[in-house]
MIVO-816732 format. One record per atom (N, C-alpha, C): atom name; y, x, z; residue in one letter; residue number from 1. Coordinates in steps of 0.2 Angstrom, whole numbers, plus 5000, padded with zeros to 4 digits. Example, Ala and Ser with C-alpha at 12.3 -4.5 7.8 and 13.67 -1.06 7.14 Angstrom:
(N,(4972,5066,5039),A,1)
(CA,(4978,5062,5039),A,1)
(C,(4984,5066,5039),A,1)
(N,(4989,5064,5035),S,2)
(CA,(4995,5068,5036),S,2)
(C,(5000,5064,5039),S,2)
//
This chain:
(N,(5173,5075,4496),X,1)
(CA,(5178,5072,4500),X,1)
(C,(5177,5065,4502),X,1)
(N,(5179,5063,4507),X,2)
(CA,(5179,5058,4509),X,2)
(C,(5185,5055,4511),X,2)
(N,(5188,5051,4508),X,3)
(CA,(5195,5049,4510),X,3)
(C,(5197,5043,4512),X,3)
(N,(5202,5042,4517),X,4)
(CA,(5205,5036,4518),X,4)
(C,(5212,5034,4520),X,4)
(N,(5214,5029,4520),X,5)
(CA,(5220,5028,4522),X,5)
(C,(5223,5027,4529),X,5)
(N,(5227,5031,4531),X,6)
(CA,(5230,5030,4538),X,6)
(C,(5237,5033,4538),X,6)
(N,(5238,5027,4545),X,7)
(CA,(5246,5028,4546),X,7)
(C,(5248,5033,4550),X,7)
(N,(5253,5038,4547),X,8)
(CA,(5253,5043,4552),X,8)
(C,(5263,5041,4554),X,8)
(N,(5263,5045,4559),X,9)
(CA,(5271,5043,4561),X,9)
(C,(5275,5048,4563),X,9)
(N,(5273,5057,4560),X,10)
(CA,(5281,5060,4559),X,10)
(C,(5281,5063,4554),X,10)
(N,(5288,5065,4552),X,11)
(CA,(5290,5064,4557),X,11)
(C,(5297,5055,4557),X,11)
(N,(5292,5053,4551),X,12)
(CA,(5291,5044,4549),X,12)
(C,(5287,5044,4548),X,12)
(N,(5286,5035,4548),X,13)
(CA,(5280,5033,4547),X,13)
(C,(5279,5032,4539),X,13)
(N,(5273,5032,4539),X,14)
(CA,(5271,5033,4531),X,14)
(C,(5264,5032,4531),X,14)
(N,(5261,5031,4523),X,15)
(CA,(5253,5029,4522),X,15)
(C,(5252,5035,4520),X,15)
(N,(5247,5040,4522),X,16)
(CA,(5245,5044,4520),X,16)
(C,(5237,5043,4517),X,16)
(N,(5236,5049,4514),X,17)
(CA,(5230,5049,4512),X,17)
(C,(5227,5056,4514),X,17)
(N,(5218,5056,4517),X,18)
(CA,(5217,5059,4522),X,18)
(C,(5211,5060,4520),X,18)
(N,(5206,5066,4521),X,19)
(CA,(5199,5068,4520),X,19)
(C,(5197,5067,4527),X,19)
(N,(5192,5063,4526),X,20)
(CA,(5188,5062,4534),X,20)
(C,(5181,5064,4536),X,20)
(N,(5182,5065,4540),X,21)
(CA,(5173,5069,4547),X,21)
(C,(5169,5067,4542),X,21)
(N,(5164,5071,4540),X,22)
(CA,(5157,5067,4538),X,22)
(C,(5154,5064,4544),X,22)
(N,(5150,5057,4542),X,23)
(CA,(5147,5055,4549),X,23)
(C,(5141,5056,4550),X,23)
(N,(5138,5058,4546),X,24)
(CA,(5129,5063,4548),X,24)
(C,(5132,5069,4551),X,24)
(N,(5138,5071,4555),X,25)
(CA,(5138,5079,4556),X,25)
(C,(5136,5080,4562),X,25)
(N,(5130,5085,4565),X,26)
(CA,(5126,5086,4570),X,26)
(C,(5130,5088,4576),X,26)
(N,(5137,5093,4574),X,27)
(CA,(5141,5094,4579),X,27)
(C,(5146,5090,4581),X,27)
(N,(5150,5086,4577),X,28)
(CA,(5153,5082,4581),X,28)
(C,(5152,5073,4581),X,28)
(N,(5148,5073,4576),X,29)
(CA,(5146,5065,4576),X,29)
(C,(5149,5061,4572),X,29)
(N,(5154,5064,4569),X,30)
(CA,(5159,5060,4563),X,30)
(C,(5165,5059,4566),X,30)
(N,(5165,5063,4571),X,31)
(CA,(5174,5062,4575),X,31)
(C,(5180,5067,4574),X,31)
(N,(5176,5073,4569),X,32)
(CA,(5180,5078,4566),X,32)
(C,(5181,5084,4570),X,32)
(N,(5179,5084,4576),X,33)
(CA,(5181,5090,4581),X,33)
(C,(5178,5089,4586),X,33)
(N,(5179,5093,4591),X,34)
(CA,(5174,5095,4596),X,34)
(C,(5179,5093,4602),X,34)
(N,(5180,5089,4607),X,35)
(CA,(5184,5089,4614),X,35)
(C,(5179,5093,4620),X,35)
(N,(5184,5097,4624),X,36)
(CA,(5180,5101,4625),X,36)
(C,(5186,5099,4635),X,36)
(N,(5183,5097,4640),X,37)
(CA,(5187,5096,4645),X,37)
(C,(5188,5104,4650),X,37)
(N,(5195,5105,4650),X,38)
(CA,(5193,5111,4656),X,38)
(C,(5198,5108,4664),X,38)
(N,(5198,5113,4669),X,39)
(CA,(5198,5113,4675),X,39)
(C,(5200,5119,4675),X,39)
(N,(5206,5119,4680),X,40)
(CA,(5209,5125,4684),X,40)
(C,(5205,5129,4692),X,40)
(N,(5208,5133,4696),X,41)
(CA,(5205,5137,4699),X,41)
(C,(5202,5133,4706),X,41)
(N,(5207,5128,4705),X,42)
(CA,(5202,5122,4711),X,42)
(C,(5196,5119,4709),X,42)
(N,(5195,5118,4701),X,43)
(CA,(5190,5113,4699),X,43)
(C,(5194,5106,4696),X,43)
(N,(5199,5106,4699),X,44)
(CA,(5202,5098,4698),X,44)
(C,(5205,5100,4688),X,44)
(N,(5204,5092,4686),X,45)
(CA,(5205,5092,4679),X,45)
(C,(5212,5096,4676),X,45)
(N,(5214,5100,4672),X,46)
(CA,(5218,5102,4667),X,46)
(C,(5220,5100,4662),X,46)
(N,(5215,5099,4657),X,47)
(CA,(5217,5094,4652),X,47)
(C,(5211,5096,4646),X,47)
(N,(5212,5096,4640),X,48)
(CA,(5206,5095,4635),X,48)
(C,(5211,5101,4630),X,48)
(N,(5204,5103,4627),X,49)
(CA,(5206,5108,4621),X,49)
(C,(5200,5103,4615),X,49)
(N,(5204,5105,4611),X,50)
(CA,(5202,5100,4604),X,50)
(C,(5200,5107,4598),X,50)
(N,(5194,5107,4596),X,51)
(CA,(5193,5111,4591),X,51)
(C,(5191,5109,4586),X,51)
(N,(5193,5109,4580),X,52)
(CA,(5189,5107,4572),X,52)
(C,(5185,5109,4570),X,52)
(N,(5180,5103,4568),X,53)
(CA,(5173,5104,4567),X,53)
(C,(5174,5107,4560),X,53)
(N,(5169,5111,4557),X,54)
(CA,(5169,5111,4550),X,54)
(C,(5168,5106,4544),X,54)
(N,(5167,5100,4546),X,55)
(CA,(5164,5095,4542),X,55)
(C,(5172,5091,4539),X,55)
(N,(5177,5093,4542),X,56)
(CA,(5184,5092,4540),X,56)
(C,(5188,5096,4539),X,56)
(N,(5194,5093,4536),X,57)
(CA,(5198,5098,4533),X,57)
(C,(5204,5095,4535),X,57)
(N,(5210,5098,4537),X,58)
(CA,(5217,5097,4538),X,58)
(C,(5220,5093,4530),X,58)
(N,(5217,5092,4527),X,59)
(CA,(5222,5089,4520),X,59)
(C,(5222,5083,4521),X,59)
(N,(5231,5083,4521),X,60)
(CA,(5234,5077,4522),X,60)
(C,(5238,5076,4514),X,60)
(N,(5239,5069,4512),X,61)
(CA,(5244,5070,4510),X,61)
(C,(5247,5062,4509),X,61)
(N,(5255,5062,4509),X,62)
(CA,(5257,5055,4511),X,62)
(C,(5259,5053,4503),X,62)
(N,(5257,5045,4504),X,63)
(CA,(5256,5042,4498),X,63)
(C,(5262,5039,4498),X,63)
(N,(5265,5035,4504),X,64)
(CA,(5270,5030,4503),X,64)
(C,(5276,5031,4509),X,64)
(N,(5278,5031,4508),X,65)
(CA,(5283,5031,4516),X,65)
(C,(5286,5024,4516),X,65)
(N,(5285,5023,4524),X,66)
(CA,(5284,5014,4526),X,66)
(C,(5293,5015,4526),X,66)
(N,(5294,5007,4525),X,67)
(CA,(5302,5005,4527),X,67)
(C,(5305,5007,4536),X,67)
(N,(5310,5009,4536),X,68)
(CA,(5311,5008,4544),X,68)
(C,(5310,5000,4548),X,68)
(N,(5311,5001,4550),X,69)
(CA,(5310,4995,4556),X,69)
(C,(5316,4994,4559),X,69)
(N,(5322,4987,4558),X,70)
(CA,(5330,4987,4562),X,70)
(C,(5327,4990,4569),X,70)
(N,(5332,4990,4571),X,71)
(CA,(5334,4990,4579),X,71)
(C,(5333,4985,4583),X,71)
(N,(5332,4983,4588),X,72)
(CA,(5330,4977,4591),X,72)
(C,(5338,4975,4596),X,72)
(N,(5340,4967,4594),X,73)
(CA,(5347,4968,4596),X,73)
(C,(5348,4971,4602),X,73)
(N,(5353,4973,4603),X,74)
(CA,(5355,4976,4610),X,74)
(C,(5358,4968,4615),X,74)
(N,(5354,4969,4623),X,75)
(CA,(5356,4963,4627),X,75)
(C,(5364,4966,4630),X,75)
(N,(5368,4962,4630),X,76)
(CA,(5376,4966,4634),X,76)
(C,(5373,4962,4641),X,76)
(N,(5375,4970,4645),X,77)
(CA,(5376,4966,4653),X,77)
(C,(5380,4960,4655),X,77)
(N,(5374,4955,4658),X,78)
(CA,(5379,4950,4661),X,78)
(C,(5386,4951,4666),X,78)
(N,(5391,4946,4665),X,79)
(CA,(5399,4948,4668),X,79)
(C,(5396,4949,4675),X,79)
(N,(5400,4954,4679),X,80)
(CA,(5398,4954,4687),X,80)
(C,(5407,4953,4687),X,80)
(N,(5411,4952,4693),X,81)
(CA,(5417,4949,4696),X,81)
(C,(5414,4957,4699),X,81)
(N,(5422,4962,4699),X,82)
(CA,(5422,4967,4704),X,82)
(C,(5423,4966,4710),X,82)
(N,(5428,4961,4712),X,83)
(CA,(5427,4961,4718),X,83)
(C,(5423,4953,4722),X,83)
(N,(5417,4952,4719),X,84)
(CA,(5413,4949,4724),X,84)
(C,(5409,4952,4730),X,84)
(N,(5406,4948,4733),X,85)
(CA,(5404,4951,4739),X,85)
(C,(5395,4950,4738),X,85)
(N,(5393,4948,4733),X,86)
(CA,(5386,4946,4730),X,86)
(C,(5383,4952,4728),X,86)
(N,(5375,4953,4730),X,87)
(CA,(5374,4959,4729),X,87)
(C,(5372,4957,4722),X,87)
(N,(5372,4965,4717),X,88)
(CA,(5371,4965,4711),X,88)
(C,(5365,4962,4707),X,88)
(N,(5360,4959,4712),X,89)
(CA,(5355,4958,4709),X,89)
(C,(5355,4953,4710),X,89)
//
């Protein structure tokens, strides 16, 4: 196993601890998976299918779960006069 530390974030954020890509691996290079881009019946781009390499494993497992983070204060709308004639911006 080859393991490391990473933050993952659902469905909070937390330290996890994680088995990662071997990097000598011929098929994906140490990135874990295979991206593979497809195309619809025009040709024009579609999006990407992601396939896992063998050289990884899906075990995760969370080590710490992080504190939340406040709220960032909220600004109140500046006062507008209803009946001025001044555009709102």
């Amino acid at each position: 196993m080859r393991l490391r530390l990473r933050v993952i974030g659902c469905p909070r954020r937390a330290l996890a601890l994680l088995d990662a890509a071997r990097p000598d691996c011929p098929d994906c290079h140490g990135e874990g998976g295979i991206a593979l881009d497809y195309g619809d019946e025009t040709g024009e781009y579609a999006g990407t299918h992601w396939y896992r390499c063998d050289c990884s494993t899906p075990w995760c497992m969370v080590v710490l779960p992080l504190p939340r983070l406040p709220r960032p204060l909220r600004r109140r709308a500046a006062y507008r006069d209803p009946w001025s004639v001044e555009p709102p911006f």
